[in-house]
Each structure stands twice: as C-alpha cells, then as structure tokens.
C-alpha positions in Angstrom: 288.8 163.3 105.5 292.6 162.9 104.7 293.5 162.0 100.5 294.9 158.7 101.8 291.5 157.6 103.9 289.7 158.7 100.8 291.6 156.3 98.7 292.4 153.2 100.9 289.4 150.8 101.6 287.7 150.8 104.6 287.4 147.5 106.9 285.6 147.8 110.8 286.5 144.1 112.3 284.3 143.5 115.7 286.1 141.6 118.7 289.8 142.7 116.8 292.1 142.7 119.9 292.7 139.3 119.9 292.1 136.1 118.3 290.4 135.7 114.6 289.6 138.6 114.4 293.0 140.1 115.1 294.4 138.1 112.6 291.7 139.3 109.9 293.1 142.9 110.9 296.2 142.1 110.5 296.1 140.4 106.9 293.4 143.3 105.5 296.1 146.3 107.1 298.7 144.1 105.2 296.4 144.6 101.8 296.8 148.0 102.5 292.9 148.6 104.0 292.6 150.9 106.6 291.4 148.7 109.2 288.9 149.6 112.5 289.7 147.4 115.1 286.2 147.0 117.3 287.1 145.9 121.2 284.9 145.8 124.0 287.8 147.0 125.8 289.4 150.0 125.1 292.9 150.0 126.7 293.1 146.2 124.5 291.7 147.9 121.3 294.3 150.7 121.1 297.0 147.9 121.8 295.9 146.2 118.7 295.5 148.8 116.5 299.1 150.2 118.0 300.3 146.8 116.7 298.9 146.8 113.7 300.4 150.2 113.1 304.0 149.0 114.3 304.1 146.4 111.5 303.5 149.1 109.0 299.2 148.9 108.9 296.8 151.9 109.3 294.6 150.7 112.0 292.5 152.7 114.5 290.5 151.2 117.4 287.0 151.5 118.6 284.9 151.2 121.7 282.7 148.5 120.3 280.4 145.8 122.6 277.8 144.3 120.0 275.9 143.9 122.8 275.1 147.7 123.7 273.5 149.7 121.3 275.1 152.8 122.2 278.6 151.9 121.5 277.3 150.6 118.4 276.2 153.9 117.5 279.5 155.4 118.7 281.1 153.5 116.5 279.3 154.0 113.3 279.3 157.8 113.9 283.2 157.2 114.7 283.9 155.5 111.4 281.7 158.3 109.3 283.1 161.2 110.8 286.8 159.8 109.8 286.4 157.6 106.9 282.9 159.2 105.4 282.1 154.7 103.8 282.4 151.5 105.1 283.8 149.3 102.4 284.3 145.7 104.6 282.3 144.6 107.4 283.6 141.3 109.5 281.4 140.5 112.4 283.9 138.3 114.1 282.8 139.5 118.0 281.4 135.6 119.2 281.1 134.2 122.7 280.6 130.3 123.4 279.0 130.6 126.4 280.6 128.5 128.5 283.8 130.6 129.1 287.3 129.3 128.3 286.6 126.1 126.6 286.0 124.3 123.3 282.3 123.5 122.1 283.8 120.3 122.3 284.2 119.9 126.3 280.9 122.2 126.6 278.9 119.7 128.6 276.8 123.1 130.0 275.2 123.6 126.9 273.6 119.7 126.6 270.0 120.7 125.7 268.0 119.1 128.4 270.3 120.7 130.6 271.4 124.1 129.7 270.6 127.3 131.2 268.5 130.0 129.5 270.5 132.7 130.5 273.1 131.6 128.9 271.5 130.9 125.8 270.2 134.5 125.4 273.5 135.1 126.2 274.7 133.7 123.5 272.5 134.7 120.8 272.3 137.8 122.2 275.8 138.5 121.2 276.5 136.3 118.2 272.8 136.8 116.6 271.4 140.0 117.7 274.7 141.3 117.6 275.6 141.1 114.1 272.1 142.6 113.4 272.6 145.3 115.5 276.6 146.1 114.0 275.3 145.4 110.3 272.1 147.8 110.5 274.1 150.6 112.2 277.0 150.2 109.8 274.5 149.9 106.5 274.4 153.5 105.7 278.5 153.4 105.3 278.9 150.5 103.5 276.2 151.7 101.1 278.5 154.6 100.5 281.3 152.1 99.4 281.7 151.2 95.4 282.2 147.8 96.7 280.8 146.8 99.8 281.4 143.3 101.2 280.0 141.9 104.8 281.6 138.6 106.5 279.9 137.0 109.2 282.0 134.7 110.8 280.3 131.2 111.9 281.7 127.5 112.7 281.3 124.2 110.9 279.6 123.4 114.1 276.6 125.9 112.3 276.2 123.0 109.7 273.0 120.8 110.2 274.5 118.2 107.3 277.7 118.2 109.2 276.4 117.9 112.9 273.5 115.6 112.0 275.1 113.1 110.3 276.0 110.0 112.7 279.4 108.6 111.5 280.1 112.2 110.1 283.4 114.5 111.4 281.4 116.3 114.2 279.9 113.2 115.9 282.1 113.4 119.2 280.5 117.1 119.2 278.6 117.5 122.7 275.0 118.6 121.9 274.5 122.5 121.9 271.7 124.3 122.8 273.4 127.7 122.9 276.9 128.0 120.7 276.3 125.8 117.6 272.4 126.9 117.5 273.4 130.7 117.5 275.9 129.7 114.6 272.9 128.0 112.3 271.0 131.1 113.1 273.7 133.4 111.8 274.3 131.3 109.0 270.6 131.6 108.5 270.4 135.5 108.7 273.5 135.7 106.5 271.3 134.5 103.6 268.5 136.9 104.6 271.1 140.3 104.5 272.5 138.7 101.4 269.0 138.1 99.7 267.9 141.8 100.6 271.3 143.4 99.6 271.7 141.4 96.4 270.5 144.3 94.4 272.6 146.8 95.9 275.8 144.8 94.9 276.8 144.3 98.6 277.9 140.5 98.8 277.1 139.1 102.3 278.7 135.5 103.1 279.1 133.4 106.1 282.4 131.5 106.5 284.0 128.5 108.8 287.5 129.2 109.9 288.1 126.1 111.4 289.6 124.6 114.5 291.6 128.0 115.5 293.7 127.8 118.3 291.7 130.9 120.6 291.5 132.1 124.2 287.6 130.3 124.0 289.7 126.5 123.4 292.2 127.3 125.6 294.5 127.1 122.5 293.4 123.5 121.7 292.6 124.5 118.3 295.0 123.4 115.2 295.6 126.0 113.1 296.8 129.6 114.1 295.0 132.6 113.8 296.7 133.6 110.8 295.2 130.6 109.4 291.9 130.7 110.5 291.7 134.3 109.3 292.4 133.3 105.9 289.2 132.5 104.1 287.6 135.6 106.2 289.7 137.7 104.0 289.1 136.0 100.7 285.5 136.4 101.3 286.1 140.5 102.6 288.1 140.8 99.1 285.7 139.5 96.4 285.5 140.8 92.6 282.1 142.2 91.9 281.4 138.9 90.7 282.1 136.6 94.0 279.2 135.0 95.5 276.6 135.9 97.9 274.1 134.0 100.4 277.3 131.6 100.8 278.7 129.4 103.7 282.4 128.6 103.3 285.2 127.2 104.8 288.6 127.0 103.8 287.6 123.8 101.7 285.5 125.5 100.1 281.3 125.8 99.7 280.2 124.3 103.2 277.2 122.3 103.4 273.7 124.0 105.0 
C-alpha cells in the first residue's frame, strides 16, 4: 500500500459508470478521494474510472453486481488488498424495474397489477443489495478514522410526501416495486445507522432529485452533477453531522 493510498480517503461508489453515481465519483475524485468505481460491467467501469483519471482523479474500477454475492466479495477483497480501509460507502446501484422510464410513466408497477418478479427484482437489488455491499464492506470502513455510508433513495421513498393528496407527488402512478424498495432502504438506513452509532460511522439516506438518467430517458431536470451534490455533502460530514437521516437537497426530508 502506496504513501499516497495511505493518505488519501477511500470512497467505493456502486453503479459508477454512468449516471448519479458517476457524477458522485467524479465530485469525491475532485476532493481529492481515491475513488472505486463499482460497474456491473467491466469494459464500462474501466471507461469511468479512465475518465475520472483523465480529468486529473485517482479512480480504479471494480467488477461489482449487488446482486451476486461473489463479486461482492471480489470487491471487498479488491479494495483491502489495495487500500487496506474503506473511508466512504455510496450505494447508488438502483433499478426501477420497469426498464427505461420514469416512476412517473411506470403504469407496470400499479399494485393490483404488478408482477412479482419484478418486484423481487427490485428489492432484490436496491434492498438486499445495499445489505449485501454494506456488510461485505463493514470490516474496511471500520478500519477508517472516519467512516461515512450514503444510501441513495428518492422523494418517492417519502410516505408524507406520496400520501398526501394535493401534495407534490400526487400525479405519481402507484408503486408496488420502485417507490416501496425506496421506503424500505430509507427504513434500513436507520437500522445500520442505529447499530453503527457507537462506532462513529454516520449512515444517511438522501433524495437527489429529478436527475436526468438513462432510467427517465433523460426527462429528469437537473444534471447529474446536480443530483450528486447532496450525496457528497452527506459522504463528507464532520464527526459531528448527523446520522439515521433522510435528505434532499432542501434539506431534512420528511419520513
């Protein structure tokens, strides 16, 4: 392990080639992290992190499918044999389950309608997922003086929000897949940040926004840059920042 990977933090960022996530590389290799770019796909991963590296960042991809355990594994055992901590965790990696479009238009996921295979689907990445990543990646990050975990979630995880009539997310089509997975992880958020409290690892969820993606078809309103932005306040918080918290670039988000 190399004076300057002893020195620099430490970020892994899961589903980095493209999107959010890219953009939350991008801004933590600008803060002079070393970021781990996790891709499903490797050939994309390496073009990342090449990227990332072209614009004057330290970045270095990974083979990384939340989904499959093994490549989790990889992963970890990557990171530790180069980098010997973990000092920021972002599980970004999400699916909505209905492909190339907005929750918005997602008239497949209407409860009384959906399919079940595509809601395991779902939570299967953006749930079981982030418990898989954060457990394999524990061990590192409690290694780091200054661990901090970001799980990134949607508005559309809000029960206030989406319950709520005449409130901002009534046009919302009913989810029984995307938005549900998004509560849960808002849910376990709390949990990892109530058992981690003590070992001053701060674990928050936060709400990017309406980000213009590949899973919109670039509908969104804001850029990735943008959207990235609070993900990166809460991956860079003083020892006394919160934790068990749900925020969006507004601020505190409602439960």
């Amino acid at each position: 392990m190399g004076e300057e990977s002893t020195h620099r933090k430490v970020a892994l960022v899961t589903g980095a080639n493209k999107g959010i996530g890219r953009g939350v590389a991008e801004q933590l290799a600008a803060l002079g992290m070393t970021v781990v770019i996790g891709a499903r796909d490797p050939l994309r991963g390496e073009e990342a992190a090449a990227a990332v590296r072209a614009a004057g960042g330290d970045a270095h991809a990974v083979t990384l499918d939340v989904t499959d355990r093994a490549t989790v594994q990889e992963a970890a055992r990557q990171v530790e044999e180069r980098f010997g901590r973990l000092d920021v965790l972002i599980n970004n990696a999400g699916i909505t389950g209905s492909g190339r479009v907005s929750p918005e238009d997602a008239r497949d996921q209407v409860p009384s309608s959906v399919d079940l295979d595509m809601v395991r689907a779902v939570f299967d990445t953006n749930v079981l997922g982030v418990i898989a990543v954060t457990n394999a990646m524990l061990p590192l990050l409690r290694r780091s003086p200054a661990p901090r975990v970001v799980n990134v979630s949607s508005h559309a995880a809000s029960l206030t929000l989406t319950s709520d009539p005449d409130g901002p997310f009534a046009a919302l089509l009913p989810s029984a897949a995307y938005a549900p997975s998004k509560t849960a992880l808002t849910a376990l958020t709390v949990q990892y940040a109530k058992e981690l409290r003590k070992d001053g690892i701060l674990v928050n969820a936060v709400a990017p926004g309406f980000v213009a993606t590949d899973s919109n078809n670039h509908t969104g309103f804001l850029t990735a840059a943008q959207g990235a932005t609070v993900v990166v306040r809460l991956a860079t918080l003083g020892a006394d920042g919160p934790t068990a918290g749900f925020f969006g670039e507004e601020g505190p988000l409602p439960w």
